[in-house]
DSSP file (Angstrom, degrees, kcal/mol; ACC not computed):
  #  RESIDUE AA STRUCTURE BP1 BP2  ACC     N-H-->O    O-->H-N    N-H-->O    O-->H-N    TCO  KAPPA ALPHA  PHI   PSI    X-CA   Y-CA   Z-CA
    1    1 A X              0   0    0      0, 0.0     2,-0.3     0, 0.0     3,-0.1   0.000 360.0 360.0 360.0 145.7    0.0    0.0    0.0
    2    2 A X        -     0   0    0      1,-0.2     3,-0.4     0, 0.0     0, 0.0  -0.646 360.0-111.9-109.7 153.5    1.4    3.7   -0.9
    3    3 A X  S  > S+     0   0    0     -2,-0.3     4,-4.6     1,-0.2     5,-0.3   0.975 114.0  68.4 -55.6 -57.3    0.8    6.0    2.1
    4    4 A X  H  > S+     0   0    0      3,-0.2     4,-1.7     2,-0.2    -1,-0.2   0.724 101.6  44.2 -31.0 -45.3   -1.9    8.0   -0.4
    5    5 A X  H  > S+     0   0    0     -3,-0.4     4,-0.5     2,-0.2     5,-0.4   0.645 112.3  54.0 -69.4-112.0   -4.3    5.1   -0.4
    6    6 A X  H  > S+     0   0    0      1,-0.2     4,-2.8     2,-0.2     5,-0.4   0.647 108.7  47.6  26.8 -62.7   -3.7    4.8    3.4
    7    7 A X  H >X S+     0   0    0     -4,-4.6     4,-2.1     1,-0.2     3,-1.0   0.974 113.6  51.2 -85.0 -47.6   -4.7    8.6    4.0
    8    8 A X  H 3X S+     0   0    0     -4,-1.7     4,-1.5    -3,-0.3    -1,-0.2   0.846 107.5  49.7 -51.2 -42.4   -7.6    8.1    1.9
    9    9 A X  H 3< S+     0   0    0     -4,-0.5     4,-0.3    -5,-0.2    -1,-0.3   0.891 115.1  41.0 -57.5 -42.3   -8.8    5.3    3.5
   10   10 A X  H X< S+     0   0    0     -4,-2.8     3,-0.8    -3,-1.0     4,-0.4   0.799 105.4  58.8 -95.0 -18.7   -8.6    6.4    6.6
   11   11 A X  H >< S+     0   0    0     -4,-2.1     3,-0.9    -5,-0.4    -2,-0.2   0.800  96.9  69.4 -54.4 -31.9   -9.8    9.8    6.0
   12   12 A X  T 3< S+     0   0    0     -4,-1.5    -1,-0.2    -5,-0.3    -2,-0.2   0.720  94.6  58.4 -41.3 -34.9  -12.9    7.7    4.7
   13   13 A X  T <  S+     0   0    0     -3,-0.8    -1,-0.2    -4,-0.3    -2,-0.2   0.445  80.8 109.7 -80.4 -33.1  -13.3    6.8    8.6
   14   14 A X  S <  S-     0   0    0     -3,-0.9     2,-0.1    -4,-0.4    -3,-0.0   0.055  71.0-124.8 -76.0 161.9  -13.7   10.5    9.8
   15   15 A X        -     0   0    0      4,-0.0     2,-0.3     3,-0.0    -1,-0.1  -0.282  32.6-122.0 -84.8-172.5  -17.3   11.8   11.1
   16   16 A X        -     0   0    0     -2,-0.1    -1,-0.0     0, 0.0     0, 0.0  -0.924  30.8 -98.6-128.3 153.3  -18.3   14.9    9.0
   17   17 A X  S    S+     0   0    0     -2,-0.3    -2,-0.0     1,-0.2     0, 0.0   0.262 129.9  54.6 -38.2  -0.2  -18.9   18.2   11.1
   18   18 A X  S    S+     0   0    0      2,-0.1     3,-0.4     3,-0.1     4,-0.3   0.588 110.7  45.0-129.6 -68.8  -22.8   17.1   10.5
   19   19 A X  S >  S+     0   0    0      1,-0.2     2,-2.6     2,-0.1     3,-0.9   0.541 103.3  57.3 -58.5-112.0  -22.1   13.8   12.0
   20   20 A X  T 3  S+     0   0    0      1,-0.3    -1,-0.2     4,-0.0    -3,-0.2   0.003 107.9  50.6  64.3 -55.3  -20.1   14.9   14.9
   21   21 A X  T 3  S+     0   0    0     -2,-2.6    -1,-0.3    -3,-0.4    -2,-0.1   0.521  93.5 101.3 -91.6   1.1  -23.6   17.4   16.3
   22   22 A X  S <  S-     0   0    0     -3,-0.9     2,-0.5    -4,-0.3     3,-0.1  -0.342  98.5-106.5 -88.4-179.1  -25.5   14.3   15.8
   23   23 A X    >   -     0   0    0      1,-0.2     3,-0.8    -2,-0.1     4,-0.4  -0.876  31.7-148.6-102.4 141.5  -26.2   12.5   19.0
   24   24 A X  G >  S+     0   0    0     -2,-0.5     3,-1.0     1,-0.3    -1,-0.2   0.800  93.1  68.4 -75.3 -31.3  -23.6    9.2   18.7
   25   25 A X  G 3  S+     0   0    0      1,-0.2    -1,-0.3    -3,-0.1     4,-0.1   0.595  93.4  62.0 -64.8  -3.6  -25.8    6.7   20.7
   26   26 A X  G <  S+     0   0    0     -3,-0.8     2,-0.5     2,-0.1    -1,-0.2   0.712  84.1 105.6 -79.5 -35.4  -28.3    7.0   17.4
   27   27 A X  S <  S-     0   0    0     -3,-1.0    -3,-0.0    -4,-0.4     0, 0.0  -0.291  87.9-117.2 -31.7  87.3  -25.4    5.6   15.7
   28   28 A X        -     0   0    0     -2,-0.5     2,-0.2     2,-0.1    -1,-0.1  -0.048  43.5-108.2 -53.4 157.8  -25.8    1.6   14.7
   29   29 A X        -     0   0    0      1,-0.2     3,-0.2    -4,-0.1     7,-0.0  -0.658  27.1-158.9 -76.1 149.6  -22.7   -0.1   16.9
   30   30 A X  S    S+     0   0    0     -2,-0.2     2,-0.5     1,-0.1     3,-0.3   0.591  96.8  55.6 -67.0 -40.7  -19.6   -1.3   14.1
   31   31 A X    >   +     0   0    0      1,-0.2     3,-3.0     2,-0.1    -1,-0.1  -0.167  66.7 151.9-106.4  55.6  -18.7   -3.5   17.0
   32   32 A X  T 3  S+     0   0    0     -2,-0.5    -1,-0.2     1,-0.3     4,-0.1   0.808  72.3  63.4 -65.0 -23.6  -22.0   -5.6   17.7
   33   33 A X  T 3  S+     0   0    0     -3,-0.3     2,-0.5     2,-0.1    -1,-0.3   0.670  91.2  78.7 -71.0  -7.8  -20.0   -8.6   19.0
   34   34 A X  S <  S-     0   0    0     -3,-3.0     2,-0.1     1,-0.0     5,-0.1  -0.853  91.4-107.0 -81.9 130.8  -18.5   -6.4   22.1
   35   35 A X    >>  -     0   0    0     -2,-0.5     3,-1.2     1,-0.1     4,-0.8  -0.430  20.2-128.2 -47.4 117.9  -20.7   -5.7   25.1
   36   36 A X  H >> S+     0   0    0      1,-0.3     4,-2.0     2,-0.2     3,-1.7   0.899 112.1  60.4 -33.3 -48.3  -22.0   -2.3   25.3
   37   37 A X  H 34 S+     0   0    0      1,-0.3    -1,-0.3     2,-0.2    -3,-0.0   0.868  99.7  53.3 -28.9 -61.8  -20.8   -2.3   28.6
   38   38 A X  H <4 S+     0   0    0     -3,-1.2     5,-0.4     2,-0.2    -1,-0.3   0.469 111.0  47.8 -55.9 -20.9  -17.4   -2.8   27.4
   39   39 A X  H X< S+     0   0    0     -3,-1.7     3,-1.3    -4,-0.8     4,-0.3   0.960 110.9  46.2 -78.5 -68.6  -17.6    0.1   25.1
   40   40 A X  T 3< S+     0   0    0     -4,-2.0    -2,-0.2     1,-0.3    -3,-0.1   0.326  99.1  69.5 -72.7  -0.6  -18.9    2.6   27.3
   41   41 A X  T 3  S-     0   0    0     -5,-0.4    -1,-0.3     2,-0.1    -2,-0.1   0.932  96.7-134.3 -82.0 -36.9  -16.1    1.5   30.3
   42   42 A X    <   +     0   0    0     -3,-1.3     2,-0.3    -4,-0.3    -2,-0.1   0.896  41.7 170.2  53.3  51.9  -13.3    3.3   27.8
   43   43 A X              0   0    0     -5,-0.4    -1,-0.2    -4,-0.3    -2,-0.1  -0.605 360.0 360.0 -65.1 123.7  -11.2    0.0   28.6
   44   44 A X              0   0    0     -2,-0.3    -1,-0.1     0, 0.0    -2,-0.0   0.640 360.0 360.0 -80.3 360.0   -8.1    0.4   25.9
């Protein structure tokens, strides 16, 4: 991979200024096999 695909890809990842004021718990979870719990502790 050349770093340009890289930052684009992860620049793909970013909220927009739109998302970001929305409220995040409206959000479907990415990670449905982790326990909310476990998300919401902010365990690293």
């Amino acid at each position: 991979m050349d770093r340009s695909t890289i930052e684009r890809e992860l620049d793909a990842c970013l909220l927009s200024d739109e998302e970001m004021a929305l409220d995040w718990a409206a959000f479907p979870n990415p990670l449905p096999w982790i326990p909310a719990e476990e998300l919401s502790a902010g365990n690293p």
